[in-house]
GUVOZA-671531 format. One record per residue (C-alpha): residue number from 1; residue in three letters; x, y, z. Coordinates in pm, 1 decimal, m for minus. Layout:
! GUVOZA-671531
+-----+-----+----------+----------+----------+
|   i |  aa |        x |        y |        z |
+-----+-----+----------+----------+----------+
| NUM | ala |        X |        Y |        Z |
...
+-----+-----+----------+----------+----------+
This chain:
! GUVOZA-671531
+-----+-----+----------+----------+----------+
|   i |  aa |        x |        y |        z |
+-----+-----+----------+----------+----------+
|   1 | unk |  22479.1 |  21089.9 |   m394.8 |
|   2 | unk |  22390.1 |  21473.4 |   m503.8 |
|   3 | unk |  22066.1 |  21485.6 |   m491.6 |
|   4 | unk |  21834.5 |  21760.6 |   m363.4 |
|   5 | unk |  22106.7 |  22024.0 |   m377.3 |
|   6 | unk |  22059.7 |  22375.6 |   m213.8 |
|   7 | unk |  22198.7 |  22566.8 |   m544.4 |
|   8 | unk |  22035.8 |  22916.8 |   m587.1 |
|   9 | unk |  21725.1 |  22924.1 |   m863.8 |
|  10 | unk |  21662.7 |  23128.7 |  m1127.7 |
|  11 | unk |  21420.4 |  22998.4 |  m1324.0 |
|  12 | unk |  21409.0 |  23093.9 |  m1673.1 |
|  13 | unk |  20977.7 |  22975.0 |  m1676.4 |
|  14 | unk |  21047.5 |  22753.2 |  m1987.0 |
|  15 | unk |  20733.4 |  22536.1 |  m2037.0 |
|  16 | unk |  20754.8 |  22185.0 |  m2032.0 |
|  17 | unk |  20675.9 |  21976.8 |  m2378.4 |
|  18 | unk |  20632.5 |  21671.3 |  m2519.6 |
|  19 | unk |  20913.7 |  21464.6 |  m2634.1 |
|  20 | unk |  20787.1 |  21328.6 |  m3049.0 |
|  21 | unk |  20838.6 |  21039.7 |  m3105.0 |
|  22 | unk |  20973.3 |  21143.0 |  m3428.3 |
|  23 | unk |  21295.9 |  21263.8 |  m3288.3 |
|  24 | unk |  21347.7 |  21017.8 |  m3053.0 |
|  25 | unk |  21242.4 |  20685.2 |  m2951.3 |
|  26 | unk |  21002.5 |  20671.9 |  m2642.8 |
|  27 | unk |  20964.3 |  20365.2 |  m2356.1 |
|  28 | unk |  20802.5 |  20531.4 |  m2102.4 |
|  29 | unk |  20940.6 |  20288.6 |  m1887.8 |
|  30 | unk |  20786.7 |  20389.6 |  m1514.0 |
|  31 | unk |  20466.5 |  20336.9 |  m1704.1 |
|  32 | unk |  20530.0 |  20031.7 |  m1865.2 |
|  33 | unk |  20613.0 |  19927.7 |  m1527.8 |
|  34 | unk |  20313.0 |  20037.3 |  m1338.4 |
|  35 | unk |  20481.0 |  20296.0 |  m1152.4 |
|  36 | unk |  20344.7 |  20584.6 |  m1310.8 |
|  37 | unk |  19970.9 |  20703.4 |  m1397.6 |
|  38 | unk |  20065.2 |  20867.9 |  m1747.1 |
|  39 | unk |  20293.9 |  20804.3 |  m2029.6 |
|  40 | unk |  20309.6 |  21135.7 |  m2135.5 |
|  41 | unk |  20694.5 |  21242.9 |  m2172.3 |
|  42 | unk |  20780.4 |  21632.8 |  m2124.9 |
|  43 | unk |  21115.2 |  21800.8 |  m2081.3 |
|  44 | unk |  21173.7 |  22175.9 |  m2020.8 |
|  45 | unk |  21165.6 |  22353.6 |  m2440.1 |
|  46 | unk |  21543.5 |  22452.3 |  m2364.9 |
|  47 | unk |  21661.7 |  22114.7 |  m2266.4 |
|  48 | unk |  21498.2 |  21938.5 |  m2568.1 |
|  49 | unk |  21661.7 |  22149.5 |  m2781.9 |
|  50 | unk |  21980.7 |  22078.9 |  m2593.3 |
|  51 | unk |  21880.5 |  21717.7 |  m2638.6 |
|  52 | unk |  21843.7 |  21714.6 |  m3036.3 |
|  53 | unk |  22222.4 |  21875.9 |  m3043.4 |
|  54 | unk |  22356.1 |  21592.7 |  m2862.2 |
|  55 | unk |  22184.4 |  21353.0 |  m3063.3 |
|  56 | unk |  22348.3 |  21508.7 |  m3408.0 |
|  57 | unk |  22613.4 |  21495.3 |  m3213.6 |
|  58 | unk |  22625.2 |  21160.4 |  m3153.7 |
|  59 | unk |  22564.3 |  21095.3 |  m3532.8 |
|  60 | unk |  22874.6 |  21225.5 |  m3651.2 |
|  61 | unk |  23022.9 |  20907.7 |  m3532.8 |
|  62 | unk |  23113.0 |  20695.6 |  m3772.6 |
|  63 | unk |  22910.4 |  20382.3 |  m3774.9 |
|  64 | unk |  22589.3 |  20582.4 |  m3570.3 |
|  65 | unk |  22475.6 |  20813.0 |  m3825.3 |
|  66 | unk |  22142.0 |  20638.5 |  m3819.3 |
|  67 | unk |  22145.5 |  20592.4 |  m3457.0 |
|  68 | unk |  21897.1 |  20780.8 |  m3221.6 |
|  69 | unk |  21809.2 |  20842.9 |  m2866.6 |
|  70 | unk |  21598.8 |  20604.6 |  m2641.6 |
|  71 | unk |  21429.4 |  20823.1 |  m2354.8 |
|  72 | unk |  21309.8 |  20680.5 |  m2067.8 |
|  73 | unk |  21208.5 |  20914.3 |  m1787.0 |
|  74 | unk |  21247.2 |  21278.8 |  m1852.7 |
|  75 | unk |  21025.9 |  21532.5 |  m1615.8 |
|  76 | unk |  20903.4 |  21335.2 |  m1313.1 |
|  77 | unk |  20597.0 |  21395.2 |  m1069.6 |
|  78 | unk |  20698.1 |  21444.5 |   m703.8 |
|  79 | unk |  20419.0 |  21127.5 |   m628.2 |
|  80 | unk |  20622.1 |  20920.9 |   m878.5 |
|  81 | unk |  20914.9 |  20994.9 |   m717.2 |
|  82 | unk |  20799.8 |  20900.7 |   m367.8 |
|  83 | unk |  20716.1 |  20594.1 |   m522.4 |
|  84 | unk |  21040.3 |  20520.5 |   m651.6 |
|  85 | unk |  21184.8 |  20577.0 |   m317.5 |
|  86 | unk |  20943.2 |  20380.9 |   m118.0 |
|  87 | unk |  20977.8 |  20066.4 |   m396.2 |
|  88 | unk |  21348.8 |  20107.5 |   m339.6 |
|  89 | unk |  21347.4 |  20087.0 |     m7.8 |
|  90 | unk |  21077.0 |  19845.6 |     78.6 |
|  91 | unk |  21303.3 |  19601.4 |   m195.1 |
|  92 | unk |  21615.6 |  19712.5 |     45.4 |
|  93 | unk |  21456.4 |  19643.4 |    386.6 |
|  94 | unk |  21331.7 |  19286.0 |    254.9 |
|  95 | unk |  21671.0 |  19187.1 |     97.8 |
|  96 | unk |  21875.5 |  19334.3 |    388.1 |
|  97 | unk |  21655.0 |  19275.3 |    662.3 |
|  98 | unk |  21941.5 |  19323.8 |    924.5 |
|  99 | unk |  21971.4 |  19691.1 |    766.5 |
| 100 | unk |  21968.5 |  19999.9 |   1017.6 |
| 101 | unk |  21723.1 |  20237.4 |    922.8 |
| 102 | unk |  22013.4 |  20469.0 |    816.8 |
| 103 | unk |  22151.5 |  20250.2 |    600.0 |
| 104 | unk |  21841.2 |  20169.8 |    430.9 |
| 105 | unk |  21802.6 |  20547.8 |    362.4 |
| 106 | unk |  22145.0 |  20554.7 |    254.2 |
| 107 | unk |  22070.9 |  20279.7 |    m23.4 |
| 108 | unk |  21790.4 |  20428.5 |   m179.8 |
| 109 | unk |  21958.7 |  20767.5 |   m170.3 |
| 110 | unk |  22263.9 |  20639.2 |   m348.5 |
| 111 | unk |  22029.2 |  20583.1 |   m681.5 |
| 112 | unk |  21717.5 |  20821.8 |   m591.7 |
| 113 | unk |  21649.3 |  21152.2 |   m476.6 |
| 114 | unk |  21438.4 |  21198.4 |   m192.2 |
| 115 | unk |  21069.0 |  21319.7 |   m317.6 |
| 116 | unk |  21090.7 |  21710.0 |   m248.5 |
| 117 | unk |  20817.4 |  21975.7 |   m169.9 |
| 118 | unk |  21090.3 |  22215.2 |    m86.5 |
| 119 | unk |  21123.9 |  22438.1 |   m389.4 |
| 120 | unk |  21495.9 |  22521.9 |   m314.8 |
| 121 | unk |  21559.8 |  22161.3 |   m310.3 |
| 122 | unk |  21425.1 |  21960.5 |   m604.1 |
| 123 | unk |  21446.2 |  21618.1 |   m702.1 |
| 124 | unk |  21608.4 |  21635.2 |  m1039.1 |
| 125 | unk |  21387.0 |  21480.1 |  m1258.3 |
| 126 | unk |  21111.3 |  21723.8 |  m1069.9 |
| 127 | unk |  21311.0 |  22017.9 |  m1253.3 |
| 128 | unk |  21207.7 |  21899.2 |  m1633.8 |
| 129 | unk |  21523.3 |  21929.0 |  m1705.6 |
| 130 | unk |  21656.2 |  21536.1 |  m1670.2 |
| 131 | unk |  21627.3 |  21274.2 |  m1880.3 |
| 132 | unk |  21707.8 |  20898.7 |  m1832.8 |
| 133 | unk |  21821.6 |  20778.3 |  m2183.6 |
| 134 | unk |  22032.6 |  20477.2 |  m2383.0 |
| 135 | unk |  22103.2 |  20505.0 |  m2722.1 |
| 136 | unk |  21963.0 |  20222.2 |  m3017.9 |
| 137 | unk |  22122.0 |  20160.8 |  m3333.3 |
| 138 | unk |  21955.9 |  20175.9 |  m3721.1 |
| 139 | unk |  21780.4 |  19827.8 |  m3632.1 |
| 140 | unk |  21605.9 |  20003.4 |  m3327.2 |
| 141 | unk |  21816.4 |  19772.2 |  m3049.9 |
| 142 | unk |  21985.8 |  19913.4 |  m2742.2 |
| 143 | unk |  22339.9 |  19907.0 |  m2794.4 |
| 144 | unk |  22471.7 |  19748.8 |  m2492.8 |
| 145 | unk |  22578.8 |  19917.7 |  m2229.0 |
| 146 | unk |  22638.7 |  19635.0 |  m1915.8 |
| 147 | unk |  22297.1 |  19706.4 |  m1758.5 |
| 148 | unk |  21978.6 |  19784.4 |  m1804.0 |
| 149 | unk |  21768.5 |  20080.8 |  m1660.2 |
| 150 | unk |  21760.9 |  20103.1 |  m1294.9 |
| 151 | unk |  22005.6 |  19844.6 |  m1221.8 |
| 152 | unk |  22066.6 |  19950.7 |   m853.1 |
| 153 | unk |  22432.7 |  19798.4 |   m786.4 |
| 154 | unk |  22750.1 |  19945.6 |   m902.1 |
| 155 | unk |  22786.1 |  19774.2 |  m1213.9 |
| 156 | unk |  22560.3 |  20092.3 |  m1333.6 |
| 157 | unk |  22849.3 |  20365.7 |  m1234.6 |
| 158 | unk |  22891.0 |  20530.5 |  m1553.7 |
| 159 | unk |  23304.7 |  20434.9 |  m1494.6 |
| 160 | unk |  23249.6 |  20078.8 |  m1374.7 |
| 161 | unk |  23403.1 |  19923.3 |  m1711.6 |
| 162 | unk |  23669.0 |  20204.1 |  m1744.1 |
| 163 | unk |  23980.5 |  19950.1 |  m1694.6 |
| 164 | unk |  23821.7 |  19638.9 |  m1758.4 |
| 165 | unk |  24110.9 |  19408.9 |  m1991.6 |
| 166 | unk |  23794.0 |  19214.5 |  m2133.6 |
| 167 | unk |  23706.1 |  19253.2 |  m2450.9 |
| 168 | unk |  23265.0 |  19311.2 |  m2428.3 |
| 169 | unk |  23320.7 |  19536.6 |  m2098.5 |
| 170 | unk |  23551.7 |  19746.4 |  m2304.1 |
| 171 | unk |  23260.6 |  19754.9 |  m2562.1 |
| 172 | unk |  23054.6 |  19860.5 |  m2238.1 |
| 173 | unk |  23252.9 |  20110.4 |  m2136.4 |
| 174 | unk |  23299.8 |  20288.1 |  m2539.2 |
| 175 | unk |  22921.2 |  20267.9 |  m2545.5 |
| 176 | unk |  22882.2 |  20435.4 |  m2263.1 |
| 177 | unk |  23170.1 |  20736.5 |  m2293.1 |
| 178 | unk |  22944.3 |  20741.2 |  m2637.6 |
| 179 | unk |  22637.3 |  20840.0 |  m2497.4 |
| 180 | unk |  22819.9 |  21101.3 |  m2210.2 |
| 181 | unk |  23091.6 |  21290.2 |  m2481.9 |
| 182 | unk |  22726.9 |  21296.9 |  m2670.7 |
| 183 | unk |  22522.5 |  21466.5 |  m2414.5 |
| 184 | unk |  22827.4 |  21660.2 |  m2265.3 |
| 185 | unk |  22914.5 |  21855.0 |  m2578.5 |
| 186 | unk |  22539.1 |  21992.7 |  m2599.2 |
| 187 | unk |  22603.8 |  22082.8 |  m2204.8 |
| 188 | unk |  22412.0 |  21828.4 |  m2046.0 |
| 189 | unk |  22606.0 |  21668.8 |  m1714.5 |
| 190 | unk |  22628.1 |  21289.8 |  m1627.6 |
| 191 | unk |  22506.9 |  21247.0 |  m1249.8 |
| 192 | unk |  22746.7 |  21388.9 |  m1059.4 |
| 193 | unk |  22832.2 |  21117.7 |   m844.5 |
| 194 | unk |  22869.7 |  20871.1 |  m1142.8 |
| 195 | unk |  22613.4 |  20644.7 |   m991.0 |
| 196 | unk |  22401.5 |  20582.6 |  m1287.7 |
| 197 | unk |  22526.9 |  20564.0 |  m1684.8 |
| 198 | unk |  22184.7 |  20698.7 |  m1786.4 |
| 199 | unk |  22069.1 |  20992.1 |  m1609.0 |
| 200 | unk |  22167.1 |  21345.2 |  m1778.4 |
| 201 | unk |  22049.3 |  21699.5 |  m1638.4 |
| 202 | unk |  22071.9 |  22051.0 |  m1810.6 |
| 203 | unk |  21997.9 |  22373.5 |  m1639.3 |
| 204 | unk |  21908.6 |  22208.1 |  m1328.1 |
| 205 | unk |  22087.4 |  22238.1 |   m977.4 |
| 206 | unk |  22320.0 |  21936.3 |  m1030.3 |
| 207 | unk |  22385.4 |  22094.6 |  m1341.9 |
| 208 | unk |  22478.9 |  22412.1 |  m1190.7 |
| 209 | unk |  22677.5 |  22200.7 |   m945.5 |
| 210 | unk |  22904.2 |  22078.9 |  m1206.1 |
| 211 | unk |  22939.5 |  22346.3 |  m1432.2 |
| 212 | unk |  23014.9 |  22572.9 |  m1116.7 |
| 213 | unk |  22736.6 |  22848.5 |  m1213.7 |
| 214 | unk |  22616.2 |  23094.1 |  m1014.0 |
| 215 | unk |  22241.7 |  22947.1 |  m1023.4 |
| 216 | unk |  22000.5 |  22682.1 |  m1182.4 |
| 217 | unk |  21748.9 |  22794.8 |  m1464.5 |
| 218 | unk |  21525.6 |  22534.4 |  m1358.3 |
| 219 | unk |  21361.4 |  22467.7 |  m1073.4 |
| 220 | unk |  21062.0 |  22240.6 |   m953.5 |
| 221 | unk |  20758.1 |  22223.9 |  m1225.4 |
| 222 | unk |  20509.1 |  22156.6 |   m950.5 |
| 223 | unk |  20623.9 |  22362.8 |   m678.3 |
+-----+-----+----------+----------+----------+
């Protein structure tokens, strides 16, 4: 998993600001699930407006004109993201309880980066400029993508469906290259190890990674 990466930072100082829910809809889902102490939902100004391209983008689809973004986790605390980490592994350790302690790390740092107080090294979501997001339809329901949110196995690799013969994983798999051509064309970048269908990043160092720039324009909001 690339997580944490050592990519030089520039950052451009672009406040963070919250998401309305009259662009997109809202489940702050870490809340709703007792993992976080706020609801509030921020990104980085730049990568919202990155954010309302791809979702015209996505529009000009026939069929999704009245479709609309579903954002789940954007910008991230570094003490939600330790508890991430620590749920994930403590859920590890007591399913796999013949796990080394390397391969317990390994596990939750397939789906999670490690909670970071090294500035040159922040978790993604730290940055403010990812977002973990599905896409609903003109009724307001997900369309379906093969899992939900946070479904730690590799049936949530954005590819897993890719050359599946049967006919609701192919639906899977359109759904999902629907959301990435989406978010790609307004220069957003699927995680790079194609781990998770949801997670997106803009101007951050995976995104940097990927698009093999020189630097990130965002770094750490906290640090």
């Amino acid at each position: 998993m690339l997580r944490n990466l050592c990519i030089p930072i520039q950052d451009n100082k672009e406040p963070l600001e919250i998401l309305s829910s009259q662009d997109f809809v809202l489940e702050p889902i870490y809340f709703n699930w007792g993992k976080s102490d706020s609801d509030k939902m921020e990104l980085r100004s730049g990568a919202i407006i990155q954010l309302k391209k791809a979702q015209k983008i996505l529009r000009q689809n026939p069929g999704c004109e009245k479709w609309t973004f579903k954002i789940w986790d954007p910008y991230r605390s570094i003490k939600v993201q330790k508890r991430l980490c620590d749920d994930l592994y403590n859920d590890l350790k007591n399913a796999h309880p013949d796990w080394s302690e390397e391969k317990l790390m390994g596990g939750v740092m397939d789906f999670l980066a490690l909670p970071s107080t090294d500035s040159s090294k922040p978790a993604p979501h730290n940055t403010g400029g990812t977002v973990d997001l599905t896409i609903v339809d003109e009724n307001g329901q997900e369309v379906p993508m093969g899992t939900g949110f946070d479904d730690f196995t590799e049936k949530s690799h954005t590819n897993y469906f890719a050359n599946s013969t049967d006919e609701e994983e192919r639906l899977f798999h359109k759904n999902r290259m629907l959301l990435k051509t989406s978010m790609e064309a307004a220069d957003f970048v699927n995680d790079p190890s194609g781990f998770e269908w949801w997670h997106y990043g803009y101007g951050t160092p995976e995104w940097a990674y990927v698009k093999g720039k020189e630097y990130a324009i965002y770094g750490s909001v906290e640090l």
